[in-house]
N, C-alpha and C positions, 0 to 999 in steps of 0.2 A: 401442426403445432410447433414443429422443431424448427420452420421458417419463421413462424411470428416470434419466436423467442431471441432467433437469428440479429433476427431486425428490429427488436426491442433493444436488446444489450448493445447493437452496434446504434442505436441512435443515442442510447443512454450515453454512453461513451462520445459522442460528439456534441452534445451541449453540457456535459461535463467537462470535454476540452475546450470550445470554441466560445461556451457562455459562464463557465464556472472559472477555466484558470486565463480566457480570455479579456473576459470585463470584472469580476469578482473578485480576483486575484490582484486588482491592483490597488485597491484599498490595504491590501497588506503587507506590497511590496513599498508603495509608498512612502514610507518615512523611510526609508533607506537610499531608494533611489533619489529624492528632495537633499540629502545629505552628499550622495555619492554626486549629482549634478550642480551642488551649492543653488537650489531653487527655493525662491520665498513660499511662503506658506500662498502666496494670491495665485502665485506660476501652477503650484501643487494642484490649488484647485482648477484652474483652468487646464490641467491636464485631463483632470477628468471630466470636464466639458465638453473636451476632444473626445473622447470615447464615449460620452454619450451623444454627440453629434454625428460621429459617423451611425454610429445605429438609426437614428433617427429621422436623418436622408435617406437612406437603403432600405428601413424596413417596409415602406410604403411602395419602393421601387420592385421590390422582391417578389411580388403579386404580379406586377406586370411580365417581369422576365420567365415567370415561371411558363407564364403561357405562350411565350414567343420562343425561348428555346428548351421550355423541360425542366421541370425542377430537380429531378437529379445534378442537370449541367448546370443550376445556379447554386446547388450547393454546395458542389463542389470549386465552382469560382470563388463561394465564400471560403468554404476552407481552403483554399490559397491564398487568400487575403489576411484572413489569422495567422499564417503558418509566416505568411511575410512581414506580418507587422511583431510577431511576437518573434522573430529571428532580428529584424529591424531594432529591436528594444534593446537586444545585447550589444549593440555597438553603438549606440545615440551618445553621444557628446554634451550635447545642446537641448536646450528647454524646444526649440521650437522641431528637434526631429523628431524627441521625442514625441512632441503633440502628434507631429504626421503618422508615425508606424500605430501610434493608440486607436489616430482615426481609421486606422486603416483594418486593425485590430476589432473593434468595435464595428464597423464596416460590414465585414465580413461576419460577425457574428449573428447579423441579420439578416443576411442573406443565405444562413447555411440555418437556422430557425424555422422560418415561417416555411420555404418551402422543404423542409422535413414532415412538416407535422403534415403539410397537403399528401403526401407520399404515403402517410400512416392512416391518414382518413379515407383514401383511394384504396388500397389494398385492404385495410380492414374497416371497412362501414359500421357494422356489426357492433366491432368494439369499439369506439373509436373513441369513447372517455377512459378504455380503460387504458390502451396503447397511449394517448395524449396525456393520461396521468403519471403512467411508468416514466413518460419521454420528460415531463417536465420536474419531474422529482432530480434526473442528472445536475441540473442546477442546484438545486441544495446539496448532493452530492461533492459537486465540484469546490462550492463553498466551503465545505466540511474539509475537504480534502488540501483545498487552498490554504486551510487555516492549519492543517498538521506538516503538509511537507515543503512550507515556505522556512520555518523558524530549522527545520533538518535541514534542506535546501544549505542555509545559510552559512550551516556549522559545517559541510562537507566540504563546501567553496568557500574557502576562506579568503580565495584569493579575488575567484570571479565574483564574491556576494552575490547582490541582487542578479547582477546577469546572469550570472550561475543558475539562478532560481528562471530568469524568465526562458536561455536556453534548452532547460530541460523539460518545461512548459512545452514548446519549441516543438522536439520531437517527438513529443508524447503526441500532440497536436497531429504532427505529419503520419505518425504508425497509423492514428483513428481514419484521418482520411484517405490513408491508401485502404487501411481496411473497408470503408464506408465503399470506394469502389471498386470492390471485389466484391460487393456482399449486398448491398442496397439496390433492387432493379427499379428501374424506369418503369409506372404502372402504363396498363397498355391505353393508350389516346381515346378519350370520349369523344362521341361522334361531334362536329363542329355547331356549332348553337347559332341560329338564327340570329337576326339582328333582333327583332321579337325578341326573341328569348333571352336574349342580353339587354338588353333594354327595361325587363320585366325582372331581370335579378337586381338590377340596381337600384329598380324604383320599389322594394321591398323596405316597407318602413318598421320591420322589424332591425331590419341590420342598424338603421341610425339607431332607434332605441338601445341598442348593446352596444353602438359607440359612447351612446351619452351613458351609459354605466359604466363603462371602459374609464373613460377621462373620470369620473367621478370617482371609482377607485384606483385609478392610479394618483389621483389627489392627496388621497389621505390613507393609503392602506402601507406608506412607509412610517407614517408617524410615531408607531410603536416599535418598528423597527430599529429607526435613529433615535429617540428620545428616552425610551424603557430605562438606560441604563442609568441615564444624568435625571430622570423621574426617580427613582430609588436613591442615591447619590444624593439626594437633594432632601431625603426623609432622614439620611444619615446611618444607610446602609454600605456594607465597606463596599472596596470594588470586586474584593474575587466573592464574594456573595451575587454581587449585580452580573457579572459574567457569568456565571453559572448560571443564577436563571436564564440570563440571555439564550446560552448555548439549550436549556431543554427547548426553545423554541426554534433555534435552529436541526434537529436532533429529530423533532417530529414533523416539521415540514417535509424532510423526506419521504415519510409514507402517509404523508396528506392529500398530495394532489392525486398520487395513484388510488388512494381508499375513495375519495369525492367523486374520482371519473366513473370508478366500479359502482358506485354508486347509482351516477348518473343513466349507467347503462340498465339497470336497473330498473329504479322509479322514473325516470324521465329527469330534462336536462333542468325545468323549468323545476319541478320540486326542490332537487337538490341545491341548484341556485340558490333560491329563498330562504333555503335550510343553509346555507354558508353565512351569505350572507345574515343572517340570524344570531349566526353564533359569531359575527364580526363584531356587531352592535354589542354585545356581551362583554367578547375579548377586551374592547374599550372602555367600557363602564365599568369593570370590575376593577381598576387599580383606582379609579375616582371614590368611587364605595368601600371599600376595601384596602385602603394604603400602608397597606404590611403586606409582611413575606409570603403569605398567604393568597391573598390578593392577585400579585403578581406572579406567583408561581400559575395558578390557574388560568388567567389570562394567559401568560404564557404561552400554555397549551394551547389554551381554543384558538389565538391569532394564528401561533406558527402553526396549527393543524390548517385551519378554516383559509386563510390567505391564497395561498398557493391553490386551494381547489375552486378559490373563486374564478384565480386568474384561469383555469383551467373550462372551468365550465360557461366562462363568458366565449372562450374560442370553439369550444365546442357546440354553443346554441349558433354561435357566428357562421360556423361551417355548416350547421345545417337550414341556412336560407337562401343558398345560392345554389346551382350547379357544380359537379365535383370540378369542371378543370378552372373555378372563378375562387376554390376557397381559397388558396393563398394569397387571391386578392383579396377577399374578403378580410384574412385574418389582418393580413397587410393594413387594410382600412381600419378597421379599429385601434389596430396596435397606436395608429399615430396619435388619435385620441388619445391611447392610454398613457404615450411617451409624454406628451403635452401637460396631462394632467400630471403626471410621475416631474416632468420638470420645475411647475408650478406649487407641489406638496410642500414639497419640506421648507421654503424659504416661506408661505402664510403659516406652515404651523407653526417656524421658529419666530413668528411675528405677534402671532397670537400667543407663545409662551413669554416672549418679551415685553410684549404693552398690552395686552389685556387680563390676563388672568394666570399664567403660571399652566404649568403643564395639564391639569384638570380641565380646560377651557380646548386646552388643542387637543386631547382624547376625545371630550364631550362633544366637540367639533366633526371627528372621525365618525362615533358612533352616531350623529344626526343625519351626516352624507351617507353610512350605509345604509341605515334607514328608509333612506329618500330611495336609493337602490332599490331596496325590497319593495317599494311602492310604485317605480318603475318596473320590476318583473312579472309583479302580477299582471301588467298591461300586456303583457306579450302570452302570444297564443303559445299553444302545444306542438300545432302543427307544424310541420316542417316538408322541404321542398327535396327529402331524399329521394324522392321517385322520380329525381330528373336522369 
């Protein structure tokens, strides 16, 4: 028990550095660093184009390295990638270094991701929604954590500002992953799989079905995320009213994805699925019905609860249709779907708020593709191919 706690906290600790102040973190250093580099609001957003592009080449790559040299040794290339891009940040000049150290940044934080969670699903089968719940809660952690010691950060460094904040990032970063390899073991080698047998994980037409749920929620499971605020805002609610709600759904996604996994391990992955997914459809519909404080306080909850244990339990039904040394490919394979869709979201919802119908239209939008979700998970079986 004192090893899986071991190796809980020391992952939690690495996608709170690598995914919380690596890619999260820069939505709020942002308008500082755009000022501190005199960059246009177009450059700004192409910065974070760069960070979400390196993710997005690497995450699918990440699957494959795992199985040629070890996922411990690709995570830890990823956390040298973070460690370089986010020391790289402190000294950028220029709009276009900056883009490179982001990508590099963002990079690396997919490659120190996907083969973690294969590591956590190898050593503990058993639990392996509850370990993948704890693992993916460090993300709203780091979020959390991003948002209180950037504005401190700032006030300390008066000189170095922003860099201030991203060198400390920096080391925080390098402690986690010298820790991570001290303390993280390499799980021992499953025996080598046939061509057959490789052959037969890939033609498992369950895993497409959970990429097309993938893409379909990374479509539209930001909507509430980015819009929640300027949907209130726009009924004529002040702004530190709209933050604050915001922030209780930031507040309980913490112990969402970890409650969902527990869950999972539980009732099985396919219940809890349909049960996330359920209260997503919810989350959406309620500030449509409901367009007061009320309203969106509850929604709130169920999003920032429900969200995170989706994204949780789509990787978890994903790793159990392959063989253990294929899940980081597998996770790999979906994620891309889900980046694709996550790229595609927010620019049809702000499309549908703009020319069809106002923020009601791109919710009622959300809650129809989770929908369509739940009517895809009932098609997939129970069974699963743990006994490779």
């Amino acid at each position: 028990m004192k090893k899986f706690w071991v190796f809980v906290l020391t992952g939690m600790l690495l996608i709170v550095t690598t995914t919380g102040f690596a890619r999260m973190a820069y939505g709020i250093i942002l308008p500082f660093m755009q000022e501190g580099l005199s960059l246009t609001t177009s450059q700004s957003g192409y910065l974070g184009t760069m960070l979400f592009l390196g993710y997005l080449l690497t995450v699918g790559l990440s699957g494959v390295l795992t199985i040629r040299i070890g996922a411990k040794n690709v995570l830890l290339v990823g956390g040298v990638c973070v460690v370089l891009g986010l020391i790289g940040l402190v000294f950028v000049t220029s709009f276009w270094e900056a883009a490179i150290t982001l990508f590099f940044a963002g990079a690396g934080s997919a490659l120190v991701y996907t083969p973690l969670l294969s590591i956590a699903i190898s050593l503990y089968p058993k639990k392996r929604g509850t370990v993948m719940g704890l693992l993916m809660s460090g993300a709203g952690i780091g979020m959390l954590l991003s948002g209180l010691l950037v504005p401190f950060m700032l006030q300390q460094f008066p000189t170095l500002g922003w860099r201030g904040a991203w060198l400390v990032f920096a080391i925080l970063t390098l402690i986690v992953m010298l820790l991570a390899f001290w303390t993280i073991k390499q799980p021992n080698p499953v025996k080598k799989d046939t061509i057959q047998e490789k052959t037969t994980a890939w033609r498992n037409k369950q895993l497409y079905i959970i990429a097309g749920i993938y893409f379909a929620v990374g479509l539209v499971y930001l909507i509430p995320n980015l819009y929640q605020t300027s949907y209130m805002k726009s009924l004529g609610l002040s702004n530190g009213l709209a933050g604050s709600i915001y922030a209780i759904a930031g507040i309980v996604s913490i112990g969402g994805a970890p409650f969902w996994g527990m869950l999972a391990d539980k009732m099985g992955v396919k219940k809890a699925l349909t049960a996330a997914l359920l209260l997503s459809v919810v989350g959406d519909l309620l500030p449509i019905m409901f367009e007061n404080i009320g309203g969106f306080i509850l929604s709130s909850i169920i999003w920032g609860s429900s969200l995170g244990g989706v994204l949780v339990l789509i990787q978890m039904k994903a790793s159990q249709q392959v063989p253990p040394p294929y899940i980081a490919s597998a996770i790999g394979f979906i994620s891309i779907f889900y980046a694709v869709g996550q790229m595609m979201g927010p620019g049809l919802a702000g499309w549908l708020i703009e020319h069809v119908g106002g923020f009601p239209v791109a919710y009622g939008f959300g809650a129809i593709v989770f929908f369509i979700c739940i009517l895809l998970a009932f098609t997939m079986t129970t069974a699963t191919t743990e006994e490779f």
